[in-house]
C-alpha positions as CSV (number, residue, x, y, z in Angstrom):
1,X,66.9,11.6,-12.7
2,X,67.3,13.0,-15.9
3,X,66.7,16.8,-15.4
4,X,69.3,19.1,-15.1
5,X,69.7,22.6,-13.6
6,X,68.2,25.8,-16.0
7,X,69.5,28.2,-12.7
8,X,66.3,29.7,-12.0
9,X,67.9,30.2,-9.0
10,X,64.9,29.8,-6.3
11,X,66.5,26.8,-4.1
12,X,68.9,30.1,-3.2
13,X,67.2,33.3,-2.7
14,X,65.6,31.9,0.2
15,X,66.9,29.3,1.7
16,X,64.2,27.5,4.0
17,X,65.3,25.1,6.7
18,X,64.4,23.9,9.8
19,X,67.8,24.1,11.7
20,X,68.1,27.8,13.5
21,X,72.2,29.2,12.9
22,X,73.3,27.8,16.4
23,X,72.9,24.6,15.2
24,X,74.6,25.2,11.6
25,X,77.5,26.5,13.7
26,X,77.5,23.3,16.1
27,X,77.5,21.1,12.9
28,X,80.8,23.5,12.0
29,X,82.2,23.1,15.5
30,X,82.0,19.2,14.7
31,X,83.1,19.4,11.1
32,X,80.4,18.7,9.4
33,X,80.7,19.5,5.5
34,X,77.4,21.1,5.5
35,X,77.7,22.8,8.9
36,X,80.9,24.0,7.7
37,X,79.8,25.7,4.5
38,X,76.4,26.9,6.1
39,X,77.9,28.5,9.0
40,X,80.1,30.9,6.7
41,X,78.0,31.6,3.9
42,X,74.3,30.7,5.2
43,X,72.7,34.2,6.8
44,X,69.1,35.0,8.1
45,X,66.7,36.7,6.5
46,X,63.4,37.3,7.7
47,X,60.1,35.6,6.9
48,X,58.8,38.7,4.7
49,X,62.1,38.6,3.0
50,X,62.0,35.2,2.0
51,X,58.8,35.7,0.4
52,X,59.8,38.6,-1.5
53,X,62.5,36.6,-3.2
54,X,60.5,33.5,-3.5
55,X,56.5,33.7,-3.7
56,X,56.7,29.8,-3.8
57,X,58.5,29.5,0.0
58,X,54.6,30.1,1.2
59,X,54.4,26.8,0.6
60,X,57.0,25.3,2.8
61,X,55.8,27.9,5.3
62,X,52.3,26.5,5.5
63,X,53.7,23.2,6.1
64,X,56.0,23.8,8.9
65,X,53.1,25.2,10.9
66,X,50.6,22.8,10.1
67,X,53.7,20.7,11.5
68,X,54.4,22.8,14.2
69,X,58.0,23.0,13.5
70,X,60.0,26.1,13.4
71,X,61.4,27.3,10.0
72,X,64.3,29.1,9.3
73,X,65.4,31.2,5.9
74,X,68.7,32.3,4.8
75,X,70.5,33.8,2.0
76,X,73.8,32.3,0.8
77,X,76.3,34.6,0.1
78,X,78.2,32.7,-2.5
79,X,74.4,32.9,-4.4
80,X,75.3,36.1,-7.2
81,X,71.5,36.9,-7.7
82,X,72.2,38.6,-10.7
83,X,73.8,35.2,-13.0
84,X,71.8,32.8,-10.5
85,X,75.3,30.8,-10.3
86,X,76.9,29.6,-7.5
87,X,80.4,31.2,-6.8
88,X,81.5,28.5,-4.6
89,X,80.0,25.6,-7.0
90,X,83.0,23.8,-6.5
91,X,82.7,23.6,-3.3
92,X,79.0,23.9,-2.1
93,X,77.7,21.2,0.3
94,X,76.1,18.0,0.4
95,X,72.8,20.3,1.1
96,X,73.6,22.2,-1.9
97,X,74.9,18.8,-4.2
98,X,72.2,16.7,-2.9
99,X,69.0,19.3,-4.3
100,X,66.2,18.7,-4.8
101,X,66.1,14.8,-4.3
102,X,68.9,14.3,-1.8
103,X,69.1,10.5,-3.2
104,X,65.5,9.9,-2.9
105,X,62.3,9.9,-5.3
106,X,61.0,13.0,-6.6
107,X,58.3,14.1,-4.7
108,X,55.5,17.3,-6.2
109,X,55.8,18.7,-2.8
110,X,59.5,19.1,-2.3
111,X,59.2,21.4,-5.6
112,X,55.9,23.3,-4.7
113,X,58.0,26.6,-3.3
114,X,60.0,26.2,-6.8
115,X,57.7,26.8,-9.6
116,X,60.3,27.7,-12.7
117,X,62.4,24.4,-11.3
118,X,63.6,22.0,-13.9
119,X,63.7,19.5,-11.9
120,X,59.8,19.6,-12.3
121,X,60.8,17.4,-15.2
122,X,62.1,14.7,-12.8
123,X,58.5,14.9,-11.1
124,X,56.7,14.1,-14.3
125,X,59.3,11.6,-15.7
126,X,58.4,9.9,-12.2
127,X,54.4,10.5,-12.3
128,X,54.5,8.8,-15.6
129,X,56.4,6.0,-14.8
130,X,54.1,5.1,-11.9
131,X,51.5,5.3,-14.1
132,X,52.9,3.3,-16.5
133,X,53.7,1.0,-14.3
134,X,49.9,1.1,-13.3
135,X,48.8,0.6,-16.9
136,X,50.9,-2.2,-17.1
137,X,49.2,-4.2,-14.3
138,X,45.6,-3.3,-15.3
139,X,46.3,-4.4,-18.2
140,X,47.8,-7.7,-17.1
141,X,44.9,-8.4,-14.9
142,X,42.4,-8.0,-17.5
143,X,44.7,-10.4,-20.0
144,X,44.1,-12.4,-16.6
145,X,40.9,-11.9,-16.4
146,X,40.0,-12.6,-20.2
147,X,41.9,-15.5,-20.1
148,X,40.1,-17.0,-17.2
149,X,36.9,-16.3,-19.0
150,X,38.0,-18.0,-21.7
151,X,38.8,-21.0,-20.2
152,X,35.5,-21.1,-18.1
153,X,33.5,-20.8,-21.6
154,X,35.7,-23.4,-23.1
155,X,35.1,-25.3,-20.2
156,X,31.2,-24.9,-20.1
157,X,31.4,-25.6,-23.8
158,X,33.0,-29.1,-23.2
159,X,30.8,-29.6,-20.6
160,X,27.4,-28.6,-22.6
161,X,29.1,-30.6,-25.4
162,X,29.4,-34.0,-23.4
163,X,25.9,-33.4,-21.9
164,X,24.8,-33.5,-25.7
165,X,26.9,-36.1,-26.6
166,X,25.9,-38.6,-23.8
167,X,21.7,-38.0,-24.7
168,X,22.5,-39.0,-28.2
């Protein structure tokens, strides 16, 4: 991917996960890098609160009913609101590391809750790929396509030319 972070800071205002805090201290408990990090810096916040510091997180809210999964929102409080910098960046988490992608394609829906994202850059880089990639085979079946008719007409030609050649 070739975006890069402009700290707009809305993957931590409101952190939106489906894992309640028992479980990020279990993953602790186990020593889990994520579970470890979460567990100390990771605290609730309530649904309205989330909201309030990110408008976009009605998105992801929609979607986990619809799912019928429960979500769960934090704050970080290694997140300084006020530079929208990390003051653990060294050493955040796989979950932190890993956003938005997490290793796999960019998706418009992972960024919906994250309007001002750069990584929205990633999305359209992506998008037009695909469709370049789309282009590219339209385009090959209609040199296909033309090519075929060509050789049918040359074909019909030969043939329309030995049907003349054989009354003479």
């Amino acid at each position: 991917m070739a975006a890069t972070c402009s700290r707009c800071g809305l993957c931590c205002r409101a952190i939106g996960i489906r894992q309640p805090k028992r479980e990020l201290r279990s993953l602790a408990r186990q020593g889990d890098a994520n579970g470890r990090f979460t567990a100390r810096h990771w605290h609730r916040i309530s649904r309205a609160e989330a909201l309030r510091r990110n408008p976009g997180m009605a998105y992801r809210i929609e979607s986990a009913r619809a799912s019928s999964l429960p979500l769960y929102f934090y704050e970080c409080d290694a997140f300084d609101a006020a530079t929208n910098l990390c003051t653990a960046h060294a050493d955040r988490p796989p979950v932190c590391r890993g956003f938005p992608w997490y290793g796999r394609a960019p998706e418009v829906a992972w960024l919906l809750p994250f309007k001002e994202c750069s990584f929205w850059e990633d999305v359209r880089e992506r998008q037009l790929g695909l469709l370049a990639q789309q282009l590219a085979a339209l385009a090959s079946r209609r040199a296909l396509s033309e090519r075929l008719a060509d050789l049918r007409a040359r074909r019909f030609a030969r043939t329309l030319h030995r049907g003349v050649a054989s009354r003479d």
